[in-house]
N, C-alpha and C positions, 0 to 999 in steps of 0.2 A: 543268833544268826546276824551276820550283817549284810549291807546290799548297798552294791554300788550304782551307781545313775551316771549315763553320761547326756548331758541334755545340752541343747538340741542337737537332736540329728546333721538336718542339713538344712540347705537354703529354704529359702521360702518354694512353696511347688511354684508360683510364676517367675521365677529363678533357677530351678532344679531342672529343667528340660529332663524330668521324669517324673515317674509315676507315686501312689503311696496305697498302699492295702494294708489293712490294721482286722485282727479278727473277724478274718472273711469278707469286712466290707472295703470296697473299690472307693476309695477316698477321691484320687486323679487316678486315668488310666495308665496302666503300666508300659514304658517305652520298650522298641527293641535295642539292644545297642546301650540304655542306661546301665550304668554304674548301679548296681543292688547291694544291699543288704538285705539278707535276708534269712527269716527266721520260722524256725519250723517245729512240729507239736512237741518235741524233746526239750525246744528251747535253744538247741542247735543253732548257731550263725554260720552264714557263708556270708562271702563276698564275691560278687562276678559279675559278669557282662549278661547283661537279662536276653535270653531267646541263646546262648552259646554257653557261659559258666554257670549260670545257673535259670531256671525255669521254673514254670506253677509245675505243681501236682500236687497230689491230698496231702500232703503233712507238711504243705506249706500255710503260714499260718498270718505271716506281716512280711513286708516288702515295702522299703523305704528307697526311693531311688534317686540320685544327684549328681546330675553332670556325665563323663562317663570315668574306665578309670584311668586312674594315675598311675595306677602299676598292673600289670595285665600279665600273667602267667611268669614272674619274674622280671619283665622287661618296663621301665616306664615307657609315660609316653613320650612322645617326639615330640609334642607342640609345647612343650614346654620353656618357660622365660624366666629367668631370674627378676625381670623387670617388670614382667606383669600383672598389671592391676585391674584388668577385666576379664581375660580368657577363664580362668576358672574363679571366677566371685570375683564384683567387681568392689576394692577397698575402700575405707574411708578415707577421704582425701586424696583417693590416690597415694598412700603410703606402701611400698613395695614389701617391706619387714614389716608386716599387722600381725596379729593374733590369728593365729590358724588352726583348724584342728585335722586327723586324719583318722583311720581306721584300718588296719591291715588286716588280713589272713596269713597266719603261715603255713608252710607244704604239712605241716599234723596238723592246722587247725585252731591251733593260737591264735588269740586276738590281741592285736599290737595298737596302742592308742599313743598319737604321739600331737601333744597341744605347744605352741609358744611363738613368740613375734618370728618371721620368718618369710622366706617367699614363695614360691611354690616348688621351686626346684629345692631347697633346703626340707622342706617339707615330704617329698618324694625321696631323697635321698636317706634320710633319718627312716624311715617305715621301711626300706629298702636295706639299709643296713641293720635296721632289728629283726632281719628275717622274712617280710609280708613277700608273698608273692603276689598274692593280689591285693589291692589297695584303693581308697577311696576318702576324696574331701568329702570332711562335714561339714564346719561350718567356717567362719571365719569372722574378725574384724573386734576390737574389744569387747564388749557388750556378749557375743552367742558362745563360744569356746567354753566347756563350760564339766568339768566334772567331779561330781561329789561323788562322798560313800556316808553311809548313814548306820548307824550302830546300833540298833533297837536293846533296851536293857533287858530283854527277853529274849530266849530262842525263837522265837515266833511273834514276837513285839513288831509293830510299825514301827516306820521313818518317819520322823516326829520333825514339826519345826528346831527343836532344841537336839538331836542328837545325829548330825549332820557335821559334813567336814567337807574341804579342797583340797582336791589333788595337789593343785599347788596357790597356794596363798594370794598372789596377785592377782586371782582369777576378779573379773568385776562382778560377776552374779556371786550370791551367795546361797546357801544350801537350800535356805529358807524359798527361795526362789519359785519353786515346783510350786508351792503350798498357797503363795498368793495366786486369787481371784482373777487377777490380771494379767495375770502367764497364763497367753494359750498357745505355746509352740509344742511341734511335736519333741519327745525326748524315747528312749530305751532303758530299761532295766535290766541288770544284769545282780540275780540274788543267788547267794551261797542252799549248796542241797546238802 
């Protein structure tokens, strides 16, 4: 079996103007109107607008929330800037082209991940053209963008410091990353059945 990781989700919660619920517990309360990801007893992901695409009920299980979206039933949004370096996260330096990450839905349900230096509206368009109808920032700026897969030498073996990889190579964390003491951001797993 192997298992992919994409870590960290999103901004920091005093950043994400939303919420976060992790195995039933209310971490920050969940906004209406946030940008969700969200995840359900199946393991199932959506993506949507919390309280309209999507909402609690029993087999929801985590709801990660950030910002609102970027792409909202195939349409992005309008407030978007190719120049901007606060409206959605605000960059290092004010650098327009940073490190960004995204998250789509497509109309079946495909999840579209799309990481690299850019702006927001290149970012929006890229998730837009591989499909996402609905869409959502994770993270951004060198340092957080950030996605490995991990190869366990077993069928059922752990994600080991040693059997870790990147999506793509420039990324600045490395696999090992999860595993130190001193990472505590939120992240998601996504493992082969």
């Amino acid at each position: 079996m192997s298992f992919t990781e994409i870590s960290p989700v999103c901004f920091q919660m005093k950043d994400a103007h939303g919420g976060y619920l992790s195995e039933g517990h209310l971490v920050s309360p969940l906004i209406k109107g946030a940008a969700s990801l969200v995840i359900d007893k199946n393991g199932t992901i959506s993506i949507g607008s919390w309280g309209s695409g999507v909402s609690m009920n029993a087999n929801v299980v985590a709801v990660r929330q950030n910002l609102t979206l970027l792409i909202s039933n195939g349409v992005v949004a309008s407030n978007l800037n190719p120049n901007d370096t606060t409206a959605w996260g605000t960059s290092l330096h004010y650098i327009v082209n940073t490190p960004r990450s995204g998250l789509g839905e497509t109309a079946s349900g495909n999840l579209v991940y799309v990481e690299g230096e850019m702006n927001i509206v290149s970012l929006a368009k890229i998730l837009l053209d591989a499909g996402a109808v609905n869409a959502m920032v994770l993270d951004m700026n060198p340092a957080w963008p950030f996605f490995s897969w991990y190869t366990p030498s077993t069928a059922n073996g752990p994600a080991t410091l040693t059997n870790g990889g990147l999506l793509n190579t420039y990324m600045t964390p490395k696999p090992q990353r999860i595993f130190e003491s001193s990472y505590n951001r939120d992240f998601i797993t996504l493992s082969a059945r």
